[in-house]
PAPA-636737 format. One record per atom (N, C-alpha, C): x, y, z; residue in three letters. Coordinates in steps of 0.02 Angstrom, whole numbers, plus 32768, in hexadecimal, padded with zeros to 4 digits. Atoms other than C-alpha are relative to their C-alpha. Layout:
BEGIN
XYZAla/...
***
This chain:
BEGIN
801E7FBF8011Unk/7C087EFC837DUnk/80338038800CUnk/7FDA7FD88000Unk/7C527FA4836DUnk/7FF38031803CUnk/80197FC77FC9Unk/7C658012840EUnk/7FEC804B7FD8Unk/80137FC88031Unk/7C1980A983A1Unk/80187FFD7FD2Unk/7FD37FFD8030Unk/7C6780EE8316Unk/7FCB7FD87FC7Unk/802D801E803DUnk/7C2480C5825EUnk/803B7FD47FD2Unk/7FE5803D802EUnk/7C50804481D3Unk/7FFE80127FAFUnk/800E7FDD8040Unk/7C738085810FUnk/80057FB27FE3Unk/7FE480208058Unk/7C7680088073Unk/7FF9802B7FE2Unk/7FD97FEA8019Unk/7CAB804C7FF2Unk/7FDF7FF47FB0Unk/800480138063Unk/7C7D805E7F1AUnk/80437FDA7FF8Unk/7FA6800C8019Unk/7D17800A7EB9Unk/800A80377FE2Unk/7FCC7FCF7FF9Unk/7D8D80757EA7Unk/804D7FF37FD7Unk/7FD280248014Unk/7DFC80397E1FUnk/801D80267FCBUnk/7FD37FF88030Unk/7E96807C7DBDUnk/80257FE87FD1Unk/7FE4801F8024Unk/7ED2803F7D1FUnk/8045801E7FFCUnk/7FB07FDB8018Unk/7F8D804D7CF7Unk/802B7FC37FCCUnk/7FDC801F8035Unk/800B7FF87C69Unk/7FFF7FC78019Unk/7FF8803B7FDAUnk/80417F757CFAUnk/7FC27FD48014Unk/8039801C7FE8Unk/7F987F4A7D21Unk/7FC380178017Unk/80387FE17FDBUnk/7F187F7C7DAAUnk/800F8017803FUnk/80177FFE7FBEUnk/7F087FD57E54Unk/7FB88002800EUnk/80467FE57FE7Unk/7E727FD07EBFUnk/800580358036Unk/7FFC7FFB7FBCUnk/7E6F80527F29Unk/7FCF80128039Unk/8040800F7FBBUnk/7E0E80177FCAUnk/7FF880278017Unk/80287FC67FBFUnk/7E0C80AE8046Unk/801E803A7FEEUnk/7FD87FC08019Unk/7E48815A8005Unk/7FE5803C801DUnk/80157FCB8015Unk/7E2C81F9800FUnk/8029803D7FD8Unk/7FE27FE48022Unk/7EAF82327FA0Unk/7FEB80267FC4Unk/80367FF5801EUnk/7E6E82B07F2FUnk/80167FDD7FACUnk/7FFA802B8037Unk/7EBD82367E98Unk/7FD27FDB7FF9Unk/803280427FF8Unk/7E3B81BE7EC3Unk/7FD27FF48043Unk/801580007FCBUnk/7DCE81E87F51Unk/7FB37FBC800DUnk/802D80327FEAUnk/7D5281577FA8Unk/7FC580018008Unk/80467FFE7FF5Unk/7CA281567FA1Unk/7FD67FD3800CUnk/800080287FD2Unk/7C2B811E800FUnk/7FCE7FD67FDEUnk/8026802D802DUnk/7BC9807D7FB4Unk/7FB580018016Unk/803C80147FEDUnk/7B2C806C8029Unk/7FE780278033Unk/801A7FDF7FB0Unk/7ABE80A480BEUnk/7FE480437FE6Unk/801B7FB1800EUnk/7A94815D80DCUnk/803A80268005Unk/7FBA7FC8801BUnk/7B4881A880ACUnk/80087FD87FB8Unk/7FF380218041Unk/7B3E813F800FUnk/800880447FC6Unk/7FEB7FCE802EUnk/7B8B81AE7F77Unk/80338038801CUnk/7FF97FDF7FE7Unk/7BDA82177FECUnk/80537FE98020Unk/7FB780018008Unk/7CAB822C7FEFUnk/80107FEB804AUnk/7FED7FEE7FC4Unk/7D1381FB8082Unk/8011802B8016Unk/7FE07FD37FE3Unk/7D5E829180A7Unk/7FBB802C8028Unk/803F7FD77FD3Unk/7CBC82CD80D9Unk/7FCC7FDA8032Unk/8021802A7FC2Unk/7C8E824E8144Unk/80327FFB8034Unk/7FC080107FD6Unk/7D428245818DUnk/803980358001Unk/7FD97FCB8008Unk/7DBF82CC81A9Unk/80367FE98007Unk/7FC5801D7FEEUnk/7E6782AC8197Unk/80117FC57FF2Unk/7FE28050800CUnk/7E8381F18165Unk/804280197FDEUnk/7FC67FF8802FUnk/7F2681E3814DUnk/80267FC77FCBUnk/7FF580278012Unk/7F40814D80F7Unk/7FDF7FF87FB5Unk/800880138049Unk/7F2A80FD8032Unk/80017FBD8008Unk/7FF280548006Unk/7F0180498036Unk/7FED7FE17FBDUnk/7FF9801A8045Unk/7F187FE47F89Unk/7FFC7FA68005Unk/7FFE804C801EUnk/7F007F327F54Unk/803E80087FB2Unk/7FDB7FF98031Unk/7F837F2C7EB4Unk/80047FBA7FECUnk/7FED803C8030Unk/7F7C7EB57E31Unk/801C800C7FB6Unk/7FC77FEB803CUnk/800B7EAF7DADUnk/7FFE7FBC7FE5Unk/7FF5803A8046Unk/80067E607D06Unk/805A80017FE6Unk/7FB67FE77FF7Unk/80C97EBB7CF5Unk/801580268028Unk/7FE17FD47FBCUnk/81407EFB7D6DUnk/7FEC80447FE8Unk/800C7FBF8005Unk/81397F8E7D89Unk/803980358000Unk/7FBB7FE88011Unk/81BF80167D6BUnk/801F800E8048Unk/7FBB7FEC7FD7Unk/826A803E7DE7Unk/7FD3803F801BUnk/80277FCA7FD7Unk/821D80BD7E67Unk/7FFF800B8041Unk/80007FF57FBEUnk/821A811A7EF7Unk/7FE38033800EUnk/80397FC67FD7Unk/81AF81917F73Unk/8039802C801CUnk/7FD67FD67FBCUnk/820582127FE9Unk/7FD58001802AUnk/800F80117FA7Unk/82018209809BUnk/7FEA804D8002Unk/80087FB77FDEUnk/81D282A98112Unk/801E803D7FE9Unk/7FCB7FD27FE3Unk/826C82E78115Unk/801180167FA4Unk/7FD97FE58056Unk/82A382F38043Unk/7FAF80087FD2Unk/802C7FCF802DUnk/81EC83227FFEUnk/7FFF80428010Unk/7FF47FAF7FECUnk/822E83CC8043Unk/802A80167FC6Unk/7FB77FFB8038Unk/82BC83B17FB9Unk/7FDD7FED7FB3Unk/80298016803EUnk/824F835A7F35Unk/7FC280077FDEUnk/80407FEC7FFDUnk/81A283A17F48Unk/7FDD7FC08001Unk/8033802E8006Unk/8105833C7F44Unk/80027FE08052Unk/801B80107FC5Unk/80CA82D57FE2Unk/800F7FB5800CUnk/7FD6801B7FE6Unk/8120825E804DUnk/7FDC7FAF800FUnk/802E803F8003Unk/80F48185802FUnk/802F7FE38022Unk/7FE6804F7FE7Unk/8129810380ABUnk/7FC77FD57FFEUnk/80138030800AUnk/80E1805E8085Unk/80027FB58010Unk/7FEE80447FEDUnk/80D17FA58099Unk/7FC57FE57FE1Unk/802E80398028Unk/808E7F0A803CUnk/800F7FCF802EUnk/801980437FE0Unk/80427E71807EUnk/7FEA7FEE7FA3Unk/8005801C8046Unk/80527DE87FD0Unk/7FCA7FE48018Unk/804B80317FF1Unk/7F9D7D9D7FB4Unk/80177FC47FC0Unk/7FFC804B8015Unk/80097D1D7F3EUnk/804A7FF3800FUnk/7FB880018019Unk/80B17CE97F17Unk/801F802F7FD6Unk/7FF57FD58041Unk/810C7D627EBDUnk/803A80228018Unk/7FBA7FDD8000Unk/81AB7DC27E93Unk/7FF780518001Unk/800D7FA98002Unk/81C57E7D7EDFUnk/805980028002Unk/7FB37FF88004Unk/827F7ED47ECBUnk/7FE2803C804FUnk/7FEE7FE07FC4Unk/82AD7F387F78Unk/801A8020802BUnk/7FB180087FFCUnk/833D7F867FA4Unk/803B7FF77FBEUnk/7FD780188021Unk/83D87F9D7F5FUnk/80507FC4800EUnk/7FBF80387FD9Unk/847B7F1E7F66Unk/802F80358030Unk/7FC77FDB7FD7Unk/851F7F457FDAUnk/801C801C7FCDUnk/7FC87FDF8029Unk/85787FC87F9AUnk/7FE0802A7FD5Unk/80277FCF8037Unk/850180257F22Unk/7FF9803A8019Unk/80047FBD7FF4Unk/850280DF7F1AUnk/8008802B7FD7Unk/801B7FC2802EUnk/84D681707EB9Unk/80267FF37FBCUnk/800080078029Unk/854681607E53Unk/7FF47FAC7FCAUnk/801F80457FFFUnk/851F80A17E2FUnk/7FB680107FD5Unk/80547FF58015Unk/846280D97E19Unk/800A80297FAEUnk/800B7FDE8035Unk/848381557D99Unk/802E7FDF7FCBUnk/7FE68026803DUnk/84F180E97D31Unk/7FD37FC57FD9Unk/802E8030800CUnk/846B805E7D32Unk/7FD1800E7FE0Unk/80437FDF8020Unk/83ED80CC7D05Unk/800D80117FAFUnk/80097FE88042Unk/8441810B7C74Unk/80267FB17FC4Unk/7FE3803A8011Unk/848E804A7C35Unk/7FCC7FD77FFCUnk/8040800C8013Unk/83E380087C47Unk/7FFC7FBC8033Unk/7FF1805E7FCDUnk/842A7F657CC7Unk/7FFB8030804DUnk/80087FE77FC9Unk/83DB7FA97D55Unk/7FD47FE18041Unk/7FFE803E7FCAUnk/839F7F077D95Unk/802B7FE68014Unk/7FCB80217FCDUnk/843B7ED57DC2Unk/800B80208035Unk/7FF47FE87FD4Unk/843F7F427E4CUnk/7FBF8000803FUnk/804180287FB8Unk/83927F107EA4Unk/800D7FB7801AUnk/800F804E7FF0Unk/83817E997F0FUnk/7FC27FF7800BUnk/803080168021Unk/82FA7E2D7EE0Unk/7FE27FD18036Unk/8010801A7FD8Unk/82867DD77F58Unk/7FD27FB17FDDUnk/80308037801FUnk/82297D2F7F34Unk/7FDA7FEF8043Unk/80277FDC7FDCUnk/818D7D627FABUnk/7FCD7FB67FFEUnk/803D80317FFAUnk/81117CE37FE4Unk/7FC68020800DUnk/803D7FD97FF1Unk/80597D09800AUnk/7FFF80028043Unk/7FFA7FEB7FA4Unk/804F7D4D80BBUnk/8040802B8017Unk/7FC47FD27FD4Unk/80F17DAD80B3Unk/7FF3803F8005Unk/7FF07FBB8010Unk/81047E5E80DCUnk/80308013800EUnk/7FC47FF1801EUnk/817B7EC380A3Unk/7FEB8062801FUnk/7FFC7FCC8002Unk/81887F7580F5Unk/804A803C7FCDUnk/7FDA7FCB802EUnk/81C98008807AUnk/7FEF8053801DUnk/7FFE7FC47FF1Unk/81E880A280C9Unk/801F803C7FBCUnk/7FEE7FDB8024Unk/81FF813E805BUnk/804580097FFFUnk/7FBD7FDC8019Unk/82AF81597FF9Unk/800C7FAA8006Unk/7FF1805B8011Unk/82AB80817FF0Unk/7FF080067F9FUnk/7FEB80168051Unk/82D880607F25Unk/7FD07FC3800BUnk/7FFB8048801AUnk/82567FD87EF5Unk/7FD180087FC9Unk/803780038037Unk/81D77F997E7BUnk/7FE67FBA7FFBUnk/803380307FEFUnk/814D7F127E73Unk/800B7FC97FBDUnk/800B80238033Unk/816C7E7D7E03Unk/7FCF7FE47FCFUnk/803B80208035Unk/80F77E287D67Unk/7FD77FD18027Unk/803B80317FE7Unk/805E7DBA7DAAUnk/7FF07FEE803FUnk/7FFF7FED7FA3Unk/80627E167E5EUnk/7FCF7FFE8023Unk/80037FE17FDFUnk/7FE47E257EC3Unk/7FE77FFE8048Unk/7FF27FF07FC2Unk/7FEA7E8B7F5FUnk/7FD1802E8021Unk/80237FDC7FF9Unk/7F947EEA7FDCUnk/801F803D8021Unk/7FDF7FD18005Unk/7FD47F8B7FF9Unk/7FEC80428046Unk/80177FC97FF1Unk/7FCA80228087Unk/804B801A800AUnk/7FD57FC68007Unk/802580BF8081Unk/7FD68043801BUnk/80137FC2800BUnk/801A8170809EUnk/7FD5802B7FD6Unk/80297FF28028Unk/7F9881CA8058Unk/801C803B7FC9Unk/7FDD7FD2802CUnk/7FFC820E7FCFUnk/80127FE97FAAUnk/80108018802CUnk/801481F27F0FUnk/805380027FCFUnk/7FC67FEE8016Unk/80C2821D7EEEUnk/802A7FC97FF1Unk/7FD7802C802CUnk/813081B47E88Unk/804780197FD7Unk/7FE17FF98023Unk/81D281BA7E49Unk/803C7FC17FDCUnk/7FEE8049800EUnk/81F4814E7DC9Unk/804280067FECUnk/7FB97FEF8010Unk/82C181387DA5Unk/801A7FB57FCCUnk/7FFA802C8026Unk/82AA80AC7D3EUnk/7FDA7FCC7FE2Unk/803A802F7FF6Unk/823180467CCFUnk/80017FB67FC3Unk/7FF7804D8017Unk/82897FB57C7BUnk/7FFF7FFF7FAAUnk/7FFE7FCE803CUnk/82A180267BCEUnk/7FAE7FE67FD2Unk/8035800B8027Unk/81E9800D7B95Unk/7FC9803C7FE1Unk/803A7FBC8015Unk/816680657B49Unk/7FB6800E801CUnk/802B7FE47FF2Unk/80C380A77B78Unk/7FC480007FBCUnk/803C80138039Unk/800A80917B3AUnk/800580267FABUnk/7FF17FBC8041Unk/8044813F7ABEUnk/80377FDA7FC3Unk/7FD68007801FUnk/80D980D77A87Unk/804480128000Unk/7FB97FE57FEFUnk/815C813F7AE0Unk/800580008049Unk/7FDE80247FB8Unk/81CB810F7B75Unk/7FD48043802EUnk/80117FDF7FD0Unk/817881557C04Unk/8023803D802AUnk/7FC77FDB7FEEUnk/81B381E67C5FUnk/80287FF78050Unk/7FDC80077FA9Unk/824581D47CF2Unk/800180478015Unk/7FFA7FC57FEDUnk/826682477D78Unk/803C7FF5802FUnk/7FBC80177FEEUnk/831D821B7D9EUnk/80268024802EUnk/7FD37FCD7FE2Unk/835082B47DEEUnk/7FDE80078048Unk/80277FFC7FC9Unk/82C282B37E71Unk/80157FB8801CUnk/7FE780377FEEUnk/82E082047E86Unk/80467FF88014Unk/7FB380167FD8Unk/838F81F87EC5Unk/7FF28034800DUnk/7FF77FE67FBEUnk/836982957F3DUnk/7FDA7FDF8022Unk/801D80147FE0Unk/82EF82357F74Unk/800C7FAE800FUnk/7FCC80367FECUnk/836581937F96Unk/800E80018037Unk/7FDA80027FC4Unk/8394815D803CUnk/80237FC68001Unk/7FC380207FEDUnk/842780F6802EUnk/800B7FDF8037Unk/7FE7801D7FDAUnk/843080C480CBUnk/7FC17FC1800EUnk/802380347FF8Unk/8393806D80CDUnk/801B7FB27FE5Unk/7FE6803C8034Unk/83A17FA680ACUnk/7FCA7FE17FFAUnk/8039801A8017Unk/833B7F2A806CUnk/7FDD7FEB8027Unk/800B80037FC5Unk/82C47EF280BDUnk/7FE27FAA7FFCUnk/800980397FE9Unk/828D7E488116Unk/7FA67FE97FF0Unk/8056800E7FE6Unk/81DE7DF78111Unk/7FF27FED8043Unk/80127FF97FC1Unk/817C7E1F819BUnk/7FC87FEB8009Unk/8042801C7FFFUnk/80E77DEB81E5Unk/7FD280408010Unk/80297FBA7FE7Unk/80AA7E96822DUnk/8033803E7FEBUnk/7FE37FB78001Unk/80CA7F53821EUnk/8001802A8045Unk/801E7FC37FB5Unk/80D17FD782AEUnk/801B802E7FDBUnk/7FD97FBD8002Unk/80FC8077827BUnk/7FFA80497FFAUnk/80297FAB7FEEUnk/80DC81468299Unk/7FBD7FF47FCAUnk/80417FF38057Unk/8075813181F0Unk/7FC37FDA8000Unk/803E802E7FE2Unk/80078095821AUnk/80247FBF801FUnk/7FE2807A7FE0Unk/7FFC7FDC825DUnk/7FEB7FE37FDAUnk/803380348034Unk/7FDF7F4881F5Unk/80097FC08030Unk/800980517FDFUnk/7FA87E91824CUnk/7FD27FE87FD8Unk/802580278020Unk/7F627E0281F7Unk/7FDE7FD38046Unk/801E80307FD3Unk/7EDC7D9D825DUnk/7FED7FCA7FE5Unk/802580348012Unk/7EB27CF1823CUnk/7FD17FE88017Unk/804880057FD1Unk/7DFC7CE2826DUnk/7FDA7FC98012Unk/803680447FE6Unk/7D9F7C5182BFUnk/7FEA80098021Unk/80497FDB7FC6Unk/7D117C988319Unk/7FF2804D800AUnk/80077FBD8008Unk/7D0F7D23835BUnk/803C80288031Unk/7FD97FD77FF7Unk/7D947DB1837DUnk/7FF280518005Unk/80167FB17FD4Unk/7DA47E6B83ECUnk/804180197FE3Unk/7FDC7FF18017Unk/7E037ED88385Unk/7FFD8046803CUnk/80107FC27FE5Unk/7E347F7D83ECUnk/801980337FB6Unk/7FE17FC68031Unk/7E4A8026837EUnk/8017802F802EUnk/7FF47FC57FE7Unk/7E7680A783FBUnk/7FE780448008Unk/802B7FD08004Unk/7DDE810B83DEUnk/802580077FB0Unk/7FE67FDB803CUnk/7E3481328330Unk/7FC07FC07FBEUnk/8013801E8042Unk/7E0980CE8278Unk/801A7FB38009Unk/7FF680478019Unk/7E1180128239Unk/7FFB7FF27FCAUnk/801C80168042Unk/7E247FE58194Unk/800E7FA38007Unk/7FDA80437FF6Unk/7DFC7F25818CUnk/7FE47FE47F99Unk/8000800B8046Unk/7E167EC280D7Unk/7FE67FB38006Unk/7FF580377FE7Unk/7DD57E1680DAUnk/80187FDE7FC3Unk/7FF57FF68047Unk/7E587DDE8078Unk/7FF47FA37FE2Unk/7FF9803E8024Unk/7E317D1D8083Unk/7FB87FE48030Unk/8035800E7FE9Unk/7D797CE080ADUnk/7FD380278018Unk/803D7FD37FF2Unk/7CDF7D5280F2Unk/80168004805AUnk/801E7FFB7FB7Unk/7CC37D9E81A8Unk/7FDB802C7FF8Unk/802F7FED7FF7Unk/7C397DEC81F3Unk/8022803B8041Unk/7FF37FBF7FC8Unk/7C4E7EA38256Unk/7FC380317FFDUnk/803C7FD37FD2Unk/7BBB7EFC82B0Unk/7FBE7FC77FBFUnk/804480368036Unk/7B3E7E73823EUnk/801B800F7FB4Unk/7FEB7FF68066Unk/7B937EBF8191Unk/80217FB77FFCUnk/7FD6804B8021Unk/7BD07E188139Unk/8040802C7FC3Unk/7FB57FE28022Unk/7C8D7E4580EEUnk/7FFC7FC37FD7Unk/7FE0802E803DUnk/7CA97DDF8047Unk/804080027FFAUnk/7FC37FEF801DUnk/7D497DAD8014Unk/801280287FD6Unk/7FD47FCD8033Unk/7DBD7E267FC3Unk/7FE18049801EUnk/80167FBB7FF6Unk/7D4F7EB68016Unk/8011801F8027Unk/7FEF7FDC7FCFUnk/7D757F358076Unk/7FD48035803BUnk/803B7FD67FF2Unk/7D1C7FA08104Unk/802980358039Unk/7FEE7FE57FBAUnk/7D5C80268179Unk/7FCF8021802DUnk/80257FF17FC2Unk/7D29804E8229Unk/800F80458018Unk/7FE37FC57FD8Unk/7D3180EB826CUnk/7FE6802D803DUnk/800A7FDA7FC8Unk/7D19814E830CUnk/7FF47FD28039Unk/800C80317FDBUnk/7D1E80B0836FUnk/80357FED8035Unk/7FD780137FCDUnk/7D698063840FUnk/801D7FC77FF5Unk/7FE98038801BUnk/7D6B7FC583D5Unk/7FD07FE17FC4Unk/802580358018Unk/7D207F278365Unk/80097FC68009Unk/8005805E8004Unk/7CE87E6C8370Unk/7FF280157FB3Unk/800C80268039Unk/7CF87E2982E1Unk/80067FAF7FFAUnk/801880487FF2Unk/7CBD7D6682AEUnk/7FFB7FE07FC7Unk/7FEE8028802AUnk/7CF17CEA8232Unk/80167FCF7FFAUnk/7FF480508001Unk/7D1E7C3281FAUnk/803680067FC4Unk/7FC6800A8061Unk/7DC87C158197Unk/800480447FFAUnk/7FD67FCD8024Unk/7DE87CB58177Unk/80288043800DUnk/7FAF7FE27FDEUnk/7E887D318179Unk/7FCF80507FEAUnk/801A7FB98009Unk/7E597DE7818AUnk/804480378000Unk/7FD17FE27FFBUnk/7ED67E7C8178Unk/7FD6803D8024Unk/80187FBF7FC8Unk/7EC67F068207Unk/803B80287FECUnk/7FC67FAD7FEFUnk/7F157FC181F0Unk/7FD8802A8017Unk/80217FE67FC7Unk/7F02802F8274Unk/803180458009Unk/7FD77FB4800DUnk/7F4F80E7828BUnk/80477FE9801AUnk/7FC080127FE6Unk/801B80DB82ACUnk/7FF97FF7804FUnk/7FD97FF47FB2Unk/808080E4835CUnk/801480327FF8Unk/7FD87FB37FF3Unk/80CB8192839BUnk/802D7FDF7FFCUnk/
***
């Protein structure tokens, strides 16, 4: 059970795009804000049940990659405008994401690639199992390969800059638009690629996967929980969680949660 604190599900919440689909599970971004499915806040937005969430959580499923792209960090949406995405995927299959760039790549590198059109030769390319995660901090170069998918949290922000999308066209018929110039200020070079991980920690949030057989005491810190169950059902405060669903907790100390076989994904507010 939950030491206080309440429990949202959620309407779907789903974005179409060229590459495919997002879902996005917990928002309150005003691109796509979350509404509440049931109970006596049913119809009724998160932001007004919750102040402040700072987080965007996504499920992503890609029929095609997706284009060359990058967010800005803190520090260069001062330089680039718009609002600042660090991120990280956990794969719910097998699948190919690009990450990083190779040794030695740099500006000018990028902008030759971009305009020569061979600008996969300069990613490096991951071959991602299901269960990896992959943290992407803002001013990381990547993009999500064909028949991906992943589950996704970030910053609650919507900013995109795409610097490359594999010279194609768009539902209209014409190449989509880049933003090349925002995109390489918003490059950090020094970043490198990155490793698969099993967890996240970081100012922005935490991510842990639990594998559930019975029952499990999650703490939150008095703060939020978003849990996903991303492989079999559990049960929290008597709600039954279906696979693929999502539910967050909020104003709570902690949760039991209770299940057979199955893997749950916990995010929980960062570390100072």
């Amino acid at each position: 059970m939950s030491k206080s604190g309440q429990l949202f599900l959620f309407r779907p919440n789903n974005h179409k795009a060229l590459w495919g689909n997002e879902s996005w599970e917990v928002s309150v971004h005003r691109a796509g804000e979350s509404v509440v499915a049931d109970g006596p806040f049913a119809g009724k937005k998160l932001s007004e049940m919750l102040s402040g969430f700072p987080l965007l959580v996504k499920v992503i499923d890609t029929n095609l990659r997706l284009s060359v792209q990058v967010h800005p960090s803190e520090r260069t949406c001062r330089i680039t405008g718009g609002e600042p995405k660090t991120e990280m995927w956990c794969m719910l299959n097998d699948g190919c994401i690009y990450a990083g760039l190779k040794p030695g790549v740099g500006p000018a590198e990028v902008e030759a690639a971009v305009a020569s059109g061979r600008f996969e030769e300069l990613l490096v390319r991951h071959e991602a199992k299901a269960g990896d995660v992959f943290f992407i901090p803002g001013g990381l170069i990547h993009a999500i390969g064909e028949n991906t998918r992943l589950y996704e949290v970030q910053q609650s922000s919507d900013t995109t800059f795409r610097l490359y999308d594999w010279d194609r066209v768009g539902a209209d018929g014409k190449k989509r638009t880049l933003h090349v110039r925002q995109a390489l200020e918003a490059t950090d070079y020094s970043l490198r690629p990155p490793s698969a991980l099993d967890a996240v920690a970081c100012p922005f949030f935490r991510f842990d996967k639990v594998e559930l057989n019975g029952r499990e005491e999650i703490a939150t810190d008095g703060g939020f929980c978003v849990l996903y169950a991303a492989s079999g059902g559990f049960t929290l405060d008597g709600r039954k969680i279906a696979e693929g669903q999502s539910v967050l907790a909020a104003d709570c100390s902690s949760l039991s949660i209770e299940g057979e076989n199955a893997l749950v994904f916990l995010t929980r507010k960062g570390i100072a």
